[in-house]
GUFI-591003 format. One record per atom (N, C-alpha, C): residue number from 1; atom name; x, z, y. Coordinates in steps of 0.2 Angstrom, whole numbers. Atoms other than C-alpha are relative to their C-alpha. Layout:
BEGIN
    i  at   east     up  north
  NUM  CA      X      Z      Y
...
This chain:
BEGIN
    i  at   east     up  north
    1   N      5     -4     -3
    1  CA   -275   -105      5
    1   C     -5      2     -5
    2   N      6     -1      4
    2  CA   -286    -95     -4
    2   C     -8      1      3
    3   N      8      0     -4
    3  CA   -305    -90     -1
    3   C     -2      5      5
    4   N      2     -5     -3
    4  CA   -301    -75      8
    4   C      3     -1      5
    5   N     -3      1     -6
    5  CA   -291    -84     21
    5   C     -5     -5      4
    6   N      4      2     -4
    6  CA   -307    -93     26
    6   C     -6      3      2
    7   N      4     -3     -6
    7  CA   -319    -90     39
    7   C     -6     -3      0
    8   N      9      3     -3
    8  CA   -338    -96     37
    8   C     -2      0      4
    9   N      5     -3     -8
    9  CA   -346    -99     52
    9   C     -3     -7      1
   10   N      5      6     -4
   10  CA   -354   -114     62
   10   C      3     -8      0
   11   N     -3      8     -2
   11  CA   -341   -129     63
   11   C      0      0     -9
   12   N     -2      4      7
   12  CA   -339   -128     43
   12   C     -6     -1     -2
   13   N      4      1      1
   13  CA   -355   -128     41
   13   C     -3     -6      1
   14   N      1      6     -1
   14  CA   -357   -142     50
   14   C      2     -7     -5
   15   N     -5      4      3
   15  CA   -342   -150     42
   15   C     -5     -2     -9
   16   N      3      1      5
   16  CA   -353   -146     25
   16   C     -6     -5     -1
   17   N      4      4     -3
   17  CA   -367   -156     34
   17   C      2     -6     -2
   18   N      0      7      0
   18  CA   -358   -172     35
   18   C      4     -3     -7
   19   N     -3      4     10
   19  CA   -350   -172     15
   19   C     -7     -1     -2
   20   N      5     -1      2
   20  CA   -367   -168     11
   20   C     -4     -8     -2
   21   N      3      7      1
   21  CA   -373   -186     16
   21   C     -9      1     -2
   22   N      7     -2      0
   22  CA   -392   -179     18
   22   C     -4     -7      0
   23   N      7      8      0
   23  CA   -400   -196     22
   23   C      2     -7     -3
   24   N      0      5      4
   24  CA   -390   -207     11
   24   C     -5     -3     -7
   25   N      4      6      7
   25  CA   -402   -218     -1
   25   C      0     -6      2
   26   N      2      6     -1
   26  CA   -406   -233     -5
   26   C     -8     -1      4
   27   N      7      4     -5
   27  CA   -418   -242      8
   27   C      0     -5     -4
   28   N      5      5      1
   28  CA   -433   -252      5
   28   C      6     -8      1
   29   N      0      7     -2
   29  CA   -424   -268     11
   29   C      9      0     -5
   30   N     -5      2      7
   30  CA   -406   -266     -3
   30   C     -2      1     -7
   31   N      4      2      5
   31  CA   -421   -265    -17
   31   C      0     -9     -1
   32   N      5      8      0
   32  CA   -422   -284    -23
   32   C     -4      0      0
   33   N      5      4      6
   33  CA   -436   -294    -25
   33   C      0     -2     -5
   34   N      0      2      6
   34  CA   -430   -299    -39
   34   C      0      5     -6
   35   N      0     -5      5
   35  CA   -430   -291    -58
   35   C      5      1     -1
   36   N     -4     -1      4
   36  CA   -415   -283    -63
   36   C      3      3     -9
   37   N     -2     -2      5
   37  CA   -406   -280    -78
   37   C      3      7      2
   38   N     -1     -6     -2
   38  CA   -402   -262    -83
   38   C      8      2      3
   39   N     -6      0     -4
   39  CA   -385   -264    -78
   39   C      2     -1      8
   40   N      1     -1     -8
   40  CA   -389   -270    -61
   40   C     -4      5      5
   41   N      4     -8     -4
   41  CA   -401   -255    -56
   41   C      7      6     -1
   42   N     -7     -5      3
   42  CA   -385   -242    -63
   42   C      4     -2      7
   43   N     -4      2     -5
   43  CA   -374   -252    -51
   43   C     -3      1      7
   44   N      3      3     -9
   44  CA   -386   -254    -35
   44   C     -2     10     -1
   45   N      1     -7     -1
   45  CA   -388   -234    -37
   45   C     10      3      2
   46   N     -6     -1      5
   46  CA   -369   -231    -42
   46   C      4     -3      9
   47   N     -1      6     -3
   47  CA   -366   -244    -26
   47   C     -3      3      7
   48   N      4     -3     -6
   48  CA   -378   -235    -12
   48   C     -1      8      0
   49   N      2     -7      1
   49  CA   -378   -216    -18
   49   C      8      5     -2
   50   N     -6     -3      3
   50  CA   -360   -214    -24
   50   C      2      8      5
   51   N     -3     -6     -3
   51  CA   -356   -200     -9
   51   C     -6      4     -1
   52   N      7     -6      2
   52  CA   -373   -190    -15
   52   C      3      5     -6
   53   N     -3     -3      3
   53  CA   -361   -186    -28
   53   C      2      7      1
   54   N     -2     -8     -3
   54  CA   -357   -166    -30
   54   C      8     -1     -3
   55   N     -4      2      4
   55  CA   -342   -173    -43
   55   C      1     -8      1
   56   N      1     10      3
   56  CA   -334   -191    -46
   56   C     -4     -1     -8
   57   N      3      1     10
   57  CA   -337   -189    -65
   57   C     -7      1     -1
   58   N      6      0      1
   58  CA   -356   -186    -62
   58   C     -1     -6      1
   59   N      2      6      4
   59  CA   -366   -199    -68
   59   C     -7      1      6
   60   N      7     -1     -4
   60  CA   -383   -204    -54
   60   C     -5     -4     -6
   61   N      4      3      4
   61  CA   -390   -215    -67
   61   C      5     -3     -8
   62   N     -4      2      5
   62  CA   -386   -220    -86
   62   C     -5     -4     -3
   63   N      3      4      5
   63  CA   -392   -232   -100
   63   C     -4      6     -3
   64   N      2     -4      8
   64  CA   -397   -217   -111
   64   C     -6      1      6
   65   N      6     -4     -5
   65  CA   -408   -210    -92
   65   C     -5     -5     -2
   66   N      5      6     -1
   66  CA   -417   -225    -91
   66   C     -4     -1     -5
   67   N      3      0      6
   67  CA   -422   -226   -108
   67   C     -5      5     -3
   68   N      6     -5      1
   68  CA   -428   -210   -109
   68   C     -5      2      4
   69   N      8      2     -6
   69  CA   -437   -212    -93
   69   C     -8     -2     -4
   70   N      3      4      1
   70  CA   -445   -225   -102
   70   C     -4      3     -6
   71   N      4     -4      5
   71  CA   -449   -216   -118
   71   C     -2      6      0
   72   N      6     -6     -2
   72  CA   -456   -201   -110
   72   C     -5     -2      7
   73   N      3      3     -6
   73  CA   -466   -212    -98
   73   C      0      3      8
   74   N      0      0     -9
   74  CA   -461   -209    -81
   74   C      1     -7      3
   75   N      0      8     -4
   75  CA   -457   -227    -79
   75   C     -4     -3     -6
   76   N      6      5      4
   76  CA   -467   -241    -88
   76   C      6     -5     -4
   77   N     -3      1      5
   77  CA   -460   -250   -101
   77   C      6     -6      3
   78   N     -4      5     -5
   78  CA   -445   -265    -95
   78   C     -4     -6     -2
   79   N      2      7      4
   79  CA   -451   -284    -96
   79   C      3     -4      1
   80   N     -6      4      3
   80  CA   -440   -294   -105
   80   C      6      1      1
   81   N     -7     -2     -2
   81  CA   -426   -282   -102
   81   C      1      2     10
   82   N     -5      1     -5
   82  CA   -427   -283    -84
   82   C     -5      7      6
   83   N      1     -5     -1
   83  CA   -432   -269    -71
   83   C     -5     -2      7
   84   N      4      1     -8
   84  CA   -445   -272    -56
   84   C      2      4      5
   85   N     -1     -1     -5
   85  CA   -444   -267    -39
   85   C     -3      9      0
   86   N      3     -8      4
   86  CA   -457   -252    -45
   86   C      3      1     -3
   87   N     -4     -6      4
   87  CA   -444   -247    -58
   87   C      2      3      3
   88   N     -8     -2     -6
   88  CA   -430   -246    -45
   88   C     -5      5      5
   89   N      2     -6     -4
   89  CA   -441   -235    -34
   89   C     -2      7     -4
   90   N      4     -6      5
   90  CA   -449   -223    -47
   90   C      6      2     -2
   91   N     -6     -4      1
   91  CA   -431   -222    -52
   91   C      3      5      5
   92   N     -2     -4     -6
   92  CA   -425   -216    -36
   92   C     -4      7      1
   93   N      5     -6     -2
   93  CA   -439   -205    -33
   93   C      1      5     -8
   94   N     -1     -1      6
   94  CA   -436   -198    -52
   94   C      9      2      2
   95   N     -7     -3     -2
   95  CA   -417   -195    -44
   95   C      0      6      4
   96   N      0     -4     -5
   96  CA   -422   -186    -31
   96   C     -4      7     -3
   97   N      5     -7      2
   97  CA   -436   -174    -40
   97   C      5      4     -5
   98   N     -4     -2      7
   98  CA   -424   -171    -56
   98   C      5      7      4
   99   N     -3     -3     -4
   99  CA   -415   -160    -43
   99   C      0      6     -1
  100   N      3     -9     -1
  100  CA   -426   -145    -41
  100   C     -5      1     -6
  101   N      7      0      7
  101  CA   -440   -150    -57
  101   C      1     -1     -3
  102   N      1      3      7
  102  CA   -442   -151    -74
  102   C     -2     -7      1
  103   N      2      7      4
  103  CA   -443   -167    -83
  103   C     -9      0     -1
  104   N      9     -2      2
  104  CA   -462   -161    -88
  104   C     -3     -2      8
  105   N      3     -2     -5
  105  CA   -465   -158    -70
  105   C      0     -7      3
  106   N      0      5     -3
  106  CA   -460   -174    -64
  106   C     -5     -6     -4
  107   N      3      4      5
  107  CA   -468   -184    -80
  107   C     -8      0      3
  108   N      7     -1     -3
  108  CA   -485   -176    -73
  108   C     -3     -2      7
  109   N      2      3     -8
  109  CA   -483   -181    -55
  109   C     -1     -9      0
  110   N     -1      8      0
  110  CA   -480   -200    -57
  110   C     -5     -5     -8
  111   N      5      4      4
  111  CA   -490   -202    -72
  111   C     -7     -5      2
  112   N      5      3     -2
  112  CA   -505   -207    -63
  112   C      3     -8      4
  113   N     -1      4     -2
  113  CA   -496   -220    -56
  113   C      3     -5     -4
  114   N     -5      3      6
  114  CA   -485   -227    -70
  114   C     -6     -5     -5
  115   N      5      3      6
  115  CA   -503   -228    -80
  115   C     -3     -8      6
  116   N      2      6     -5
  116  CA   -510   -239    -65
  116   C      6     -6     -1
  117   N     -3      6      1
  117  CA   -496   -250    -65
  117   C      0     -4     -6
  118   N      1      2      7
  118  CA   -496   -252    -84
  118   C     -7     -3     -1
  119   N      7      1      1
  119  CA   -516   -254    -81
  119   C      0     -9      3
  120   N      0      7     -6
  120  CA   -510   -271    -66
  120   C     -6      3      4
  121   N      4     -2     -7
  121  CA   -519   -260    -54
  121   C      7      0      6
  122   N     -6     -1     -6
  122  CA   -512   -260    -38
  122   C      5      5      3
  123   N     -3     -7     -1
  123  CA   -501   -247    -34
  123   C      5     -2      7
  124   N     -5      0     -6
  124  CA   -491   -246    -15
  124   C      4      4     -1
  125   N     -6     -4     -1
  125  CA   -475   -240    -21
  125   C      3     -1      7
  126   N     -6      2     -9
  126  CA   -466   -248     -6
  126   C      0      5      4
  127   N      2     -5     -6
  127  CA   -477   -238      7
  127   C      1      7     -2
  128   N     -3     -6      2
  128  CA   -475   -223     -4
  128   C      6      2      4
  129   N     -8     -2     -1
  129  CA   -456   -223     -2
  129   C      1     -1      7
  130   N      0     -3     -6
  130  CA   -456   -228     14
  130   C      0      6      4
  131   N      2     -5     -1
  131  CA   -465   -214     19
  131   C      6      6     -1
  132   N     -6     -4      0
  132  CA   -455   -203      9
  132   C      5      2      3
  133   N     -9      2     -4
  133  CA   -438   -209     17
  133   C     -2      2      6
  134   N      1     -2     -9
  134  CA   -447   -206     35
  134   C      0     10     -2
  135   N      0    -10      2
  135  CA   -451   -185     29
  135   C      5      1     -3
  136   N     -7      1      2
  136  CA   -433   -187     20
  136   C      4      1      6
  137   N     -1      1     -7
  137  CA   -427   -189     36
  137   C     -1      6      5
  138   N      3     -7     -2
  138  CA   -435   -176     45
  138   C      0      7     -4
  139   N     -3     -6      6
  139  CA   -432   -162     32
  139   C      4      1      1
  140   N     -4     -2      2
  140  CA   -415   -166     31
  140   C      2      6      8
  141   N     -2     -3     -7
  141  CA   -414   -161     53
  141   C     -4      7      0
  142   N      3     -7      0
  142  CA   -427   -146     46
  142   C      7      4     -3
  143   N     -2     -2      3
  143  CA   -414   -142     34
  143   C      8      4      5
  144   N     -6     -5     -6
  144  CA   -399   -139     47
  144   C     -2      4      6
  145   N      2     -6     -5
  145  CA   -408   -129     58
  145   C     -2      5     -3
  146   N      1     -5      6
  146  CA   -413   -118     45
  146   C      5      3     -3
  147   N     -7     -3      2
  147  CA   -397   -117     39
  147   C      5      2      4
  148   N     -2     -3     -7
  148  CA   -390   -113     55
  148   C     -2      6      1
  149   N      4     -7     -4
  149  CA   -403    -99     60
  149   C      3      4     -6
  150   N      1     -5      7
  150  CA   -402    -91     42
  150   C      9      1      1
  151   N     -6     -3     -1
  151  CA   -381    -91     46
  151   C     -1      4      4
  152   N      0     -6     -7
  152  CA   -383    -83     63
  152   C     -3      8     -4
  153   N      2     -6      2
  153  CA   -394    -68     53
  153   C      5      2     -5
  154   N     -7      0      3
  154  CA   -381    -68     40
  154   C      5      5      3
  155   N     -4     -2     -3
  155  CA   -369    -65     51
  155   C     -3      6      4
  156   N      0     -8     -3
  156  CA   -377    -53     61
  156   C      0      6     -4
  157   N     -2     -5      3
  157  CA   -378    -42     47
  157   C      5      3     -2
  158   N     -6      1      2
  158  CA   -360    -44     45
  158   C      2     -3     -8
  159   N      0     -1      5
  159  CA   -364    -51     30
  159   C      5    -10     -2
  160   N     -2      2      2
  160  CA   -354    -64     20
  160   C      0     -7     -1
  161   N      4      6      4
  161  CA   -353    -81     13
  161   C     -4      0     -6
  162   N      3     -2      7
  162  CA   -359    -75     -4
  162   C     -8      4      2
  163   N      7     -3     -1
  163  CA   -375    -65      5
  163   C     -5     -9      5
  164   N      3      9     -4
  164  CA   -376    -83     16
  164   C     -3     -4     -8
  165   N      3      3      7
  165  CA   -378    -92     -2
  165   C     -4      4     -6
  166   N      7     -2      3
  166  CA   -390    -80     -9
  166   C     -6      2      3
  167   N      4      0     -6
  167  CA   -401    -81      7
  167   C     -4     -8     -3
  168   N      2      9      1
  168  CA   -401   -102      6
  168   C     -4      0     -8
  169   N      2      1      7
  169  CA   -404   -100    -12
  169   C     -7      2     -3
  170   N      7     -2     -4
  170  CA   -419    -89     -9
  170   C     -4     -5      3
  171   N      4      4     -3
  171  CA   -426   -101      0
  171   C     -2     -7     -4
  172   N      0      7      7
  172  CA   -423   -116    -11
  172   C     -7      2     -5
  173   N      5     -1      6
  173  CA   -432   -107    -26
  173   C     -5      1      6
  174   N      6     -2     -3
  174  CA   -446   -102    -15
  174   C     -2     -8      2
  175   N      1      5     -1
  175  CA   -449   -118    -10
  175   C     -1     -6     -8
  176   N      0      3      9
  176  CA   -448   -125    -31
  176   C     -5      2      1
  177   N      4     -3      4
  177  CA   -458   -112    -33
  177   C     -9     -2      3
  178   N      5      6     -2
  178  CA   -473   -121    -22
  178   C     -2     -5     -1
  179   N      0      7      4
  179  CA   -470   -138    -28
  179   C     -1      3     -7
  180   N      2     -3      7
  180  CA   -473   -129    -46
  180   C     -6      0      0
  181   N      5     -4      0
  181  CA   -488   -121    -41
  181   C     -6     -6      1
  182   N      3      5     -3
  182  CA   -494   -137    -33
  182   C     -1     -6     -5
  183   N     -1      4      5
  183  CA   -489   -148    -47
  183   C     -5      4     -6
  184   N      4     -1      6
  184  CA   -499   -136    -61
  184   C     -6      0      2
  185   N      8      3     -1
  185  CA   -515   -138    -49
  185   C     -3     -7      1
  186   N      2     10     -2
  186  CA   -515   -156    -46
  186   C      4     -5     -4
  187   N     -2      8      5
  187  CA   -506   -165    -58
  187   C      1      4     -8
  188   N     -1      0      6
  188  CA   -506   -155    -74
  188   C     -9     -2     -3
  189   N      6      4      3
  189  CA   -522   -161    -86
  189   C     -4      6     -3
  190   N      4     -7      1
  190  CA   -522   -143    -91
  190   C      6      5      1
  191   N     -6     -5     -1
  191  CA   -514   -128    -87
  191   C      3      4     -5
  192   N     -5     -4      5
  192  CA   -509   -123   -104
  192   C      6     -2     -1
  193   N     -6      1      1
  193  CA   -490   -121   -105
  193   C      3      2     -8
């Protein structure tokens, strides 16, 4: 079957829905308490995230990420090799932003948290992520009715799946392009680029 013998419309979109795996992550409660080694954070992502996958040969997390997390401080340094509960989550959250942001962009967001933690200031990542995971959650049921409507328009114009994926795509950037704006007013130190 090639691509001209398929037919876009509402059930495959659907279909695209449940490969997709929109609310799979790691929950607060398959985080240890405990410290792990960088091998065990690799696995417990590798372990919980696998179908997030766009490929099998993609990689969600590596020795070499972690390290260089570490040496362009998004995360705080390891102690005695081993990973806290606050790495494992700023890693997560650092999975999830790398998506749609620069490395710089994310460096700048999380810094003020990184330095507290490095400081032994208190920092509630937990409720953080929690949080996130609740808005996580309701995005993704924004995200299919959005991508529903925007087919229906689509189609009304008789238009394509290649005008339907530069519609969503449209959207997408437009949506960076706010978190950018938002990111150089509130978390850069200065706005010279």
């Amino acid at each position: 079957m090639n691509n001209e013998d398929l037919e876009f419309d509402l059930d495959n979109l659907k279909r695209i829905f449940e490969d997709l795996h929109f609310n799979d992550e790691i929950q607060p409660e398959q985080i240890p308490n405990l410290d792990l080694y960088m091998d065990q954070v690799i696995t417990l992502f590798e372990s919980n995230l696998f179908e997030t996958k766009r490929s099998v040969e993609d990689k969600l997390l590596t020795k070499t990420m972690i390290n260089n997390y570490t040496k362009d401080k998004l995360l705080m340094a390891a102690k005695k090799k081993k990973y806290t509960r606050d790495h494992v989550i700023l890693m997560i959250i650092i999975y999830n932003l790398k998506q749609s942001l620069a490395i710089n962009d994310i460096k700048n967001m999380l810094k003020p948290i990184v330095e507290k933690i490095e400081n032994n200031e208190q920092v509630d990542i937990d409720s953080l992520y929690k949080k996130y995971l609740s808005i996580k959650t309701n995005n993704s049921d924004e995200i299919k009715t959005s991508a529903e409507q925007k087919l229906k328009e689509v189609k009304d114009e008789d238009g394509d799946v290649l005008l339907y994926i530069l519609s969503i795509i449209d959207m997408a950037n437009g949506y960076r392009k706010i978190a950018e704006k938002l990111i150089d007013s509130f978390f850069w130190e200065t706005n010279e680029k």
